[in-house]
N, C-alpha and C positions, 0 to 999 in steps of 0.2 A: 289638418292644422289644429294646433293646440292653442288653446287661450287660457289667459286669465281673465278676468274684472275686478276691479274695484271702486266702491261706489263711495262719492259724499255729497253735501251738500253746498249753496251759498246762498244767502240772500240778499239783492243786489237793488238797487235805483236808478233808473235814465230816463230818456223821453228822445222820441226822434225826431228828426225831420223830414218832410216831405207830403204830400198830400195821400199818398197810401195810405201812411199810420195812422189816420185818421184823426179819434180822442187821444192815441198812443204818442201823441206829437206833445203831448201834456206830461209831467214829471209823474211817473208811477212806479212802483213796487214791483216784484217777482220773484219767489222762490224758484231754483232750479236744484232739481237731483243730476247731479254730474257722475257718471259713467265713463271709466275709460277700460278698454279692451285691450292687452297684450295677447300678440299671436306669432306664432313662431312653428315652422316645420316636424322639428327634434326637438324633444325635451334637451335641456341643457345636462351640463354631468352628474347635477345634484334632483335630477330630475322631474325639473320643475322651468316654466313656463319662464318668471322673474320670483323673487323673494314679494311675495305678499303684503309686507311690513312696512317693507321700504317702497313698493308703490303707493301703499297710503300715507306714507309718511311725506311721500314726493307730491302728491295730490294735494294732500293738505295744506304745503308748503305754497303753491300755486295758486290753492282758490286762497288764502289768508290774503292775499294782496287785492282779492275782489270781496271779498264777504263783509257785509254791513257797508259798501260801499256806495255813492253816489257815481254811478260809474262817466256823467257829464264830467265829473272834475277832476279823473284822470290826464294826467298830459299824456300821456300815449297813446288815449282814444281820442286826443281831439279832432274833429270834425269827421268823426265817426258813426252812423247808428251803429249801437253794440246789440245789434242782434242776436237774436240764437245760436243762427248759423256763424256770425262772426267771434262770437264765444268760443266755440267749441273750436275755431280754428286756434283762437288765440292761447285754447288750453292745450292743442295740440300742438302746438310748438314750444309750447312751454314746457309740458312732459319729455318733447322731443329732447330738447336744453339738459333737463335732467339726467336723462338717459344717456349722452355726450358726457357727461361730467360725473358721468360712474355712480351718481347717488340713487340707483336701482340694485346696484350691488355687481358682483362678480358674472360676466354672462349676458348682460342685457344687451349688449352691443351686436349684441349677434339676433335680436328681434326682427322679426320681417316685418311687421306691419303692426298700427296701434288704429284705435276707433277712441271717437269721444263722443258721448252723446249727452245732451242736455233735458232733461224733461220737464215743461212749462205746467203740466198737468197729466191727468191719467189719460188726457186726448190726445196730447199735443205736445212734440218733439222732435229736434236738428240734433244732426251731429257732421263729423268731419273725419273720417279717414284718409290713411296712404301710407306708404312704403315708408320703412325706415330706414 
């Protein structure tokens, strides 16, 4: 299987509910490094996984709508913890949208599988795969 990555970042604000989260039940901060993986059997005709360019351009388009955000005052997360793991799914779908709507370029429809992964620190990381 052939891959790409491309990497960037956000920096985000929530707080959860529930008695697991603990102090994290309190309004706090968090950098994540966002990771998403293109993977595909066959190089395409230009021989290449997806166009580079245009996955970061797509990534970027994606976390813009979460970066510097309070992510409590989104309507779309409401009554949400916006966890890690729920992150990465939500960037996975997002990418997913993209990819549908041709803004990876010529060929990407034809990807088998994408990963996202978020990294909370040099310890500590969720992500979210599946078929495309």
């Amino acid at each position: 299987m052939y891959t790409v990555r491309v990497r960037d970042h956000i920096m985000i604000a929530h707080s959860f509910r529930g008695e697991l989260f603990g102090p994290a039940q309190k309004l706090h901060g968090a950098t994540f490094v966002v990771d998403v993986e293109f993977r595909r059997a066959e190089l395409n005709p230009d021989n290449v996984v997806v166009d580079i360019a245009r996955a970061t351009t797509a990534l970027k388009a994606v976390l813009a709508g979460l970066d510097l955000r309070n992510l409590d005052e989104i309507d779309a997360f409401a009554g949400e913890n916006t966890t890690t793991e729920f992150l990465a799914r939500h960037i996975f779908d997002s990418m997913r949208a993209a990819i549908a709507e041709g803004r990876l370029g010529p060929g990407s429809e034809d990807l088998a599988s994408m990963k996202v992964e978020l990294a909370e620190s040099h310890v500590a990381w969720a992500g979210y795969e599946g078929t495309l």
